[in-house]
C-alpha angles and dihedrals in degrees: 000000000000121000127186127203103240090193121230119339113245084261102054092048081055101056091049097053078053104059094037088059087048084048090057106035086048086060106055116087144285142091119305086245089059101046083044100057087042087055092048090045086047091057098046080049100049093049091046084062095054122094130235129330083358089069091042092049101051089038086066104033081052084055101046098041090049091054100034092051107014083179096073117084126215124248149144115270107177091348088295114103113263138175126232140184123207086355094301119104121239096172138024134177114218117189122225100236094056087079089018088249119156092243143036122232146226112214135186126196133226091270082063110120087211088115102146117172110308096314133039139159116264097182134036131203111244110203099154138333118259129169088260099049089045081053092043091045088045090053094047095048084054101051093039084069106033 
């Protein structure tokens, strides 16, 4: 049995350039309120990019996460939005056609508050958006920065 490293996929290499352009971008100067606001226009950018129930989907977790923690501020992680506190991101939203899944997905970071016990979830499927899942996504953000 014989396996070759075939490297990083198209998409991975992608993600990378991404969030070495948000690395930089993040560097050069300005006040934080300025860098702030450009993250947050960057985000609204980046989901009004997206297709189909992608777009739907990160239009409302962008939402949902705004109103449930108003603290966390929007921002690109690996070219998907994503939300940080204190500049360290405690959620993201990856769509499911930036590394051609079936699904998108809801992340949290480690920063996230979400310990339960020895094990807990860290992603979640999206599949659609329905008034339960915006309730279960709300509790989670708030929790994540409680």
């Amino acid at each position: 049995m014989s396996s070759t490293y075939e490297g990083f996929t198209a998409e991975e290499r992608a993600a990378m350039k991404d969030h070495a352009q948000e690395m930089k971008k993040a560097s050069r100067r300005g006040s934080r309120a300025e860098k702030a606001a450009e993250a947050a226009r960057d985000v609204l950018a980046k989901i009004a990019e997206m297709q189909g129930s992608d777009r739907t989907m990160a239009e409302r977790v962008h939402a949902i996460v705004t109103a449930s923690a108003p603290a966390l501020e929007p921002r690109l992680w690996y070219g998907s939005p994503a939300y940080a506190l204190d500049g360290k991101v405690v959620c993201f939203f990856q769509p499911a056609a930036k590394f051609k899944t079936r699904y998108a997905n809801l992340g949290f970071s480690d920063q996230a508050q979400l310990d339960e016990g020895t094990m807990w979830p860290t992603s979640f499927a999206l599949t659609e958006i329905t008034p339960e899942v915006e309730a279960r996504i709300s509790a989670l953000v708030k929790q994540a920065v409680s």
